[in-house]
LUMVO-417444 format. One line per 3 residues: their letters; for each residue x, y, z of N, C-alpha, C. Coordinates in pm, whole numbers. Each point is the difference from the previous one (the first is absolute). Example, Ala and Ser with C-alpha at 12.3 -4.5 7.8 and 13.67 -1.06 7.14 Angstrom:
BEGIN
as) 1319:-569:780:-89:119:0:90:120:0  -35:105:-72:82:119:6:-77:109:73 .
This chain:
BEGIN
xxx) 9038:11392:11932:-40:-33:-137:117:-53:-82  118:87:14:106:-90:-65:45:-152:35  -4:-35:85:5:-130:91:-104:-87:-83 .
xxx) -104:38:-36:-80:-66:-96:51:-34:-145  44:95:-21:49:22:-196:119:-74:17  83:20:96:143:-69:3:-59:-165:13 .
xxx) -110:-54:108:3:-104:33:-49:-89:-182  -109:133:-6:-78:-130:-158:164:4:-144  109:88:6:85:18:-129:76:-90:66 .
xxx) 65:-55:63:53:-48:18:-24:-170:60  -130:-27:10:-113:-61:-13:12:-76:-152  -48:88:-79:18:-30:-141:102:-23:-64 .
xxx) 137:98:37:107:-9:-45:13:-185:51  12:6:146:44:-167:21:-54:-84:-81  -152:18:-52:-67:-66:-58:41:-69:-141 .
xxx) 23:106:-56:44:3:-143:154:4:-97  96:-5:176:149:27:-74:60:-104:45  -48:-92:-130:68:-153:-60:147:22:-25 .
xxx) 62:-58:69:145:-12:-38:76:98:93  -37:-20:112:82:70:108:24:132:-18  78:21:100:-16:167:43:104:95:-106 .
xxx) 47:-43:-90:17:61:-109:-76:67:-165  -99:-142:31:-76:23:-103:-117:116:107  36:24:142:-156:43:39:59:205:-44 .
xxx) 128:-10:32:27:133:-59:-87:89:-59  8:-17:-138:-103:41:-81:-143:45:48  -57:-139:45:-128:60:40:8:85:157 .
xxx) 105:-17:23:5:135:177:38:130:-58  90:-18:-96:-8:152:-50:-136:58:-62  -85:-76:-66:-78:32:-89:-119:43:124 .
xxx) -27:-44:89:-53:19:103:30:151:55  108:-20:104:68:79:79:-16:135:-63  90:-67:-99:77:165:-98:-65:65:-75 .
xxx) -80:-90:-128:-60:60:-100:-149:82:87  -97:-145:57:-117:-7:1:-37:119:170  61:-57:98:-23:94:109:68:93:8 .
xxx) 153:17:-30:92:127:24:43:-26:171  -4:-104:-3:75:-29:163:116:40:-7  100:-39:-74:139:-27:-17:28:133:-148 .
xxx) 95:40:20:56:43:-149:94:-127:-48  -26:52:-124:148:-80:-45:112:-70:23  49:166:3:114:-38:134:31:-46:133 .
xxx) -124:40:15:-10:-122:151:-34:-153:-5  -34:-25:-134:-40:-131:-6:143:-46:-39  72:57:-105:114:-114:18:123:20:112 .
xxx) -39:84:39:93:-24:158:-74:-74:58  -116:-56:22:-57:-87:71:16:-150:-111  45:-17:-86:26:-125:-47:159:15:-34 .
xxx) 81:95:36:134:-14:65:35:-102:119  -92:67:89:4:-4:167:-42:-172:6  -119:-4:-97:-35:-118:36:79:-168:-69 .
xxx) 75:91:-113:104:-122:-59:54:-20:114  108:104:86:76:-40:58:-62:-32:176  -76:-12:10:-31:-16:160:-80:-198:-29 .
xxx) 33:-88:93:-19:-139:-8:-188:1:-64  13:-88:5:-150:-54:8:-54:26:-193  -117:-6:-61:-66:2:-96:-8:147:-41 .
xxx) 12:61:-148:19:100:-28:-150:55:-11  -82:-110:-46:-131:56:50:-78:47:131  26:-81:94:-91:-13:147:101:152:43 .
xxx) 187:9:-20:65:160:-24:-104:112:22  -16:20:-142:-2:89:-94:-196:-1:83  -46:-91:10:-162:80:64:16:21:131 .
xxx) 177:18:59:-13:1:173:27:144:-19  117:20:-89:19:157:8:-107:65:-93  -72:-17:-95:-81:112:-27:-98:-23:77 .
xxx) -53:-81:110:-158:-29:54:80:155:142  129:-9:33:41:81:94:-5:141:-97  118:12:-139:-25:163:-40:-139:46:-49 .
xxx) -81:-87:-46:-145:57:-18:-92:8:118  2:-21:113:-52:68:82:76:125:64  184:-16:-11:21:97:94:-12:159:-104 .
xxx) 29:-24:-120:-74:131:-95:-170:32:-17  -57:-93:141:-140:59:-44:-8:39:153  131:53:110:-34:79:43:2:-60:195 .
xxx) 19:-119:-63:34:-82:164:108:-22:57  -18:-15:116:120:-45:93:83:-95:-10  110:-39:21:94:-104:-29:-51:-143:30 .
xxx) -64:-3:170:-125:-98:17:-70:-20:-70  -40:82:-99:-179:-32:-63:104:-57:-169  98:82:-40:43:-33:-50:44:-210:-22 .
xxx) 94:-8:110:17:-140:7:-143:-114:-11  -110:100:42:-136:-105:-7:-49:0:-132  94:94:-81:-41:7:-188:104:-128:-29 .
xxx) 110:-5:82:118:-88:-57:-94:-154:9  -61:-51:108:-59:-134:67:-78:-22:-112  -119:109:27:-123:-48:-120:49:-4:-139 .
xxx) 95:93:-83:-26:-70:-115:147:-131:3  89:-15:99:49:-154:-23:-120:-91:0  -33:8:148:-120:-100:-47:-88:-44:-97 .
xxx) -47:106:-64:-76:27:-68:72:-69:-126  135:7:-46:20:-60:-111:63:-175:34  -1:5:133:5:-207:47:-122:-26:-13 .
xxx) -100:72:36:-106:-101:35:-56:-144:-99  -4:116:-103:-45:-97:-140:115:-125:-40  83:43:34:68:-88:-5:10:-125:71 .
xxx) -11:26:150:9:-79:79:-153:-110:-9  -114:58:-42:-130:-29:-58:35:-114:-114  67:81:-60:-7:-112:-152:102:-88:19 .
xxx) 88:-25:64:108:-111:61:-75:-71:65  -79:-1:100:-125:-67:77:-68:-138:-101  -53:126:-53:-107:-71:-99:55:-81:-130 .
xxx) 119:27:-50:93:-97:-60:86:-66:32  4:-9:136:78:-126:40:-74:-124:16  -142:43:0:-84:-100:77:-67:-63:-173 .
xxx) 39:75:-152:-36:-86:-87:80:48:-67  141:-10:-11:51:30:-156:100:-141:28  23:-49:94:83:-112:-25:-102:-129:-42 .
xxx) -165:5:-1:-77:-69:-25:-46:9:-157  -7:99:-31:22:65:-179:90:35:-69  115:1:82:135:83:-116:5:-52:-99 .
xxx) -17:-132:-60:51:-96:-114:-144:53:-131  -113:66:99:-119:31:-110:57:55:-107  -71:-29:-98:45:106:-125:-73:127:5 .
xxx) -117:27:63:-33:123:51:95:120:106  69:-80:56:106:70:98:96:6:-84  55:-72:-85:145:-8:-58:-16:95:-86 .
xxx) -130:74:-49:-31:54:-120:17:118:71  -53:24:96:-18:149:91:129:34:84  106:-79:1:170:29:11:71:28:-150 .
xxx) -68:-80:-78:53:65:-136:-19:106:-56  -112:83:31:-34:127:-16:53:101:114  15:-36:96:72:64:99:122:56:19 .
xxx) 55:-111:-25:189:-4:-33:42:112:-117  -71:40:-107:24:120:-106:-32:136:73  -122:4:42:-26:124:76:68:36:126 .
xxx) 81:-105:98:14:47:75:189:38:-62  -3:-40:-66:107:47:-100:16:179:-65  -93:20:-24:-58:115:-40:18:90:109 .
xxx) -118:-59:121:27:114:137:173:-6:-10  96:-39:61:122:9:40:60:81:-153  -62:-4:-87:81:49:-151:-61:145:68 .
xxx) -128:47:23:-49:78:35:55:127:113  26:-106:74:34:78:161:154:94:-39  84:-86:-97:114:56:-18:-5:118:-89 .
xxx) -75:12:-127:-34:85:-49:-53:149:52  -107:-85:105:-37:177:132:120:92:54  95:-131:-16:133:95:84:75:23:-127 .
xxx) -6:-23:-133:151:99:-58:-76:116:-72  -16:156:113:-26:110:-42:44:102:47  16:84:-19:57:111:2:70:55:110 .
xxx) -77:-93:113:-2:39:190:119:-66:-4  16:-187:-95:101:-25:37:94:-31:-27  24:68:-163:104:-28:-76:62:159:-41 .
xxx) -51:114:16:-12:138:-18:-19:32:-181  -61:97:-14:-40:48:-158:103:-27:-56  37:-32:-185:33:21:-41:79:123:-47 .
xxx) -134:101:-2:23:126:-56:53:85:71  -17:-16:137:52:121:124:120:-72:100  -8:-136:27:138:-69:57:53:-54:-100 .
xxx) 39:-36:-57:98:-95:-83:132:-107:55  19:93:80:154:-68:64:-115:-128:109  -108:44:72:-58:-59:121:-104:-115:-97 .
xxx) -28:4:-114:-74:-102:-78:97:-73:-78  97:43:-35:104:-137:-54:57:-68:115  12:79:116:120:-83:127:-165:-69:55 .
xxx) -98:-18:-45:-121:-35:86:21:-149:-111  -7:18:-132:-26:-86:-88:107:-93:27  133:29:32:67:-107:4:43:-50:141 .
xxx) -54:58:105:-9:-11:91:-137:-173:9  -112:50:-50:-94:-124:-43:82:-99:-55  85:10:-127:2:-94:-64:95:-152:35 .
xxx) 105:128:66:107:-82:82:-90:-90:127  -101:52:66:-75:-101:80:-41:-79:-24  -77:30:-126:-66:-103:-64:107:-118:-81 .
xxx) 68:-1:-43:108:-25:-60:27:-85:117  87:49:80:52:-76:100:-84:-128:80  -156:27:58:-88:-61:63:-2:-109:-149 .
xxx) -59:44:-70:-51:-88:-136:74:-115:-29  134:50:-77:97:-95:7:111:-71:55  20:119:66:119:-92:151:-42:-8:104 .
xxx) -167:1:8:-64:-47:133:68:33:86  -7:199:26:86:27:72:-90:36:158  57:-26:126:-92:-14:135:-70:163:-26 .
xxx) -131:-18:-8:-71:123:36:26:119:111  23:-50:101:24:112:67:127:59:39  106:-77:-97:172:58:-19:-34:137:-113 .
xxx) -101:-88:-126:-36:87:-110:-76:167:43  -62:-22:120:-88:86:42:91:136:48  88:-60:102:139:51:75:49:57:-105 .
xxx) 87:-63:-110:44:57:-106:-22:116:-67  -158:-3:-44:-28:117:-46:-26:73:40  -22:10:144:-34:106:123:89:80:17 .
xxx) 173:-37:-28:134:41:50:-10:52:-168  -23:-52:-83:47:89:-170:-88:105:47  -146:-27:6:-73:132:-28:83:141:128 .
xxx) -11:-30:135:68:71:65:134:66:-32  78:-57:-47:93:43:-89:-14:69:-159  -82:-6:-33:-24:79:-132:-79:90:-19 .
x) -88:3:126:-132:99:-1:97:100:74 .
């Protein structure tokens, strides 16, 4: 039965998370975390840790390892497990690979429509939003620590962000030196 729920959320998720696998964040947590209780929290952003840093799309990631930890917390084998990892990757290409199909074969015949140009112009803000979105899921408590009870672990978290951001933003600094970087501060300060 889970093999079902994983195949249709992630199904939908592919369906609906415009703007790549950052903007799909949001809606896998909202899924996963909020709506089924597959994942805690904390397991979700170690699974969008894992999945920044391992190659490939942070989306097609992030539904390989929870399609694997939400079956293996409902009680299966590492095998049955990995067959949670297959179905929901798949499950979030398919639509994709569907709607690439079917727009290759007419969007270079309509792109210039003002009906299409109108429906990228509305697009381009929202999928703005998801990615404004996805980042927001992650600055809480799991991963910046309380205010009120860490202090030392939420200011060295805050400027730990800012200097990344900072750095990537304006000195277009290589992502995965930046990644390294803060991996060696946090290890060192935690």
């Amino acid at each position: 039965m889970i093999f079902l729920y994983l195949f249709y959320t992630f199904f939908k998720i592919g369906l609906f998370g415009f703007g790549g696998g950052y903007a799909m964040l949001s809606l896998i947590q909202g899924e996963v975390v909020t709506k089924y209780n597959w994942v805690s929290s904390s397991e979700f952003t170690d699974i969008v840790a894992i999945s920044q840093m391992t190659p490939g799309p942070i989306g097609i990631n992030s539904a390989t390892y929870v399609g694997y930890i939400a079956v293996a917390n409902s009680g299966f084998s590492q095998p049955i497990a990995i067959l949670g990892s297959i179905t929901a990757t798949f499950a979030v290409v398919l639509p994709s690979l569907i709607l690439m199909i079917i727009i290759s074969k007419f969007f270079l015949k309509f792109q210039k429509h003002p009906a299409v140009e109108a429906i990228f112009s509305g697009l381009r803000p929202g999928v703005v939003g998801l990615l404004a979105s996805a980042a927001l899921v992650l600055m809480d408590s799991e991963n910046f620590g309380s205010f009120h009870t860490e202090k030392f672990q939420f200011f060295a978290s805050i400027i730990i962000f800012m200097g990344a951001f900072v750095a990537t933003f304006k000195y277009k600094a290589n992502p995965i030196i930046t990644i390294i970087i803060c991996g060696v501060i946090g290890a060192l300060i935690y």
